[in-house]
C-alpha positions in Angstrom: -5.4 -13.8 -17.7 -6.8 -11.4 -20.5 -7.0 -11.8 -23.9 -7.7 -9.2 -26.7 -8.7 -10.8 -30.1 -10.4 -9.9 -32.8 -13.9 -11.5 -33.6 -15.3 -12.6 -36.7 -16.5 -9.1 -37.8 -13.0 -7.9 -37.2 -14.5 -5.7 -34.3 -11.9 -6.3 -31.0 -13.0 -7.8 -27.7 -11.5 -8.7 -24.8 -11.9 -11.5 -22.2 -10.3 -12.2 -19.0 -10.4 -15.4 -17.0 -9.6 -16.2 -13.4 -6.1 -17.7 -14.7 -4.6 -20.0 -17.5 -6.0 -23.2 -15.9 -9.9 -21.4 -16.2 -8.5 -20.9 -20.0 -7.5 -24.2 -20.5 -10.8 -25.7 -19.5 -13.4 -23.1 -21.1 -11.7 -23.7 -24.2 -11.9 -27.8 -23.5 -15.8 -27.5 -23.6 -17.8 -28.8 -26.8 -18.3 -24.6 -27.1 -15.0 -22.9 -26.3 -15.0 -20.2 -25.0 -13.3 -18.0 -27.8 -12.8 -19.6 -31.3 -9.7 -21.1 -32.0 -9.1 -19.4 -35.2 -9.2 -16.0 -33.8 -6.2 -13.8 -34.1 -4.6 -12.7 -30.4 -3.8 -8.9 -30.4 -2.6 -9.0 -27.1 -2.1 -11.5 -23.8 -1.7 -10.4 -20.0 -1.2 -12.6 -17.3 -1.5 -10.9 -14.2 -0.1 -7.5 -14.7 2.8 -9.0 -17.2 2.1 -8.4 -20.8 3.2 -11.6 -22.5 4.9 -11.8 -26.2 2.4 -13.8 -28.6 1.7 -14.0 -32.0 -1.1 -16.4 -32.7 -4.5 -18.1 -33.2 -6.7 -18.6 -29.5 -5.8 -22.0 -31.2 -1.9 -21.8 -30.5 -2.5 -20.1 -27.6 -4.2 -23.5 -26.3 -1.8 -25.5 -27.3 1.3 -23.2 -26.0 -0.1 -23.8 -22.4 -2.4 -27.0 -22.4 1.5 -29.3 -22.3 
């Protein structure tokens, strides 16, 4: 899974985790790993490009059902 936000000085950066489950959990920590209220520019998992308009918030929430 990689994820391409944009941080709070508006500057773009990308991390990539092992897959969503590694996601779900950095984010579940008292320090997530990426702030929820940064905007997603783009989502891969695996090779596939996925469609997604949203916070690292939504994004959470879209997978953590």
């Amino acid at each position: 899974m990689k994820i391409t936000y944009h941080n709070a000085g508006n500057a773009p950066e990308t991390k990539t985790f092992k897959d969503v489950a590694e996601f779900l959990m950095l984010q579940n920590r008292e320090i997530p790993a990426i702030q929820d209220h940064y905007e997603v520019d783009a989502l891969y998992i695996g090779d596939a490009q996925v469609d997604f308009t949203g916070t690292i918030g939504d994004l959470f929430d879209k997978y953590n059902k």
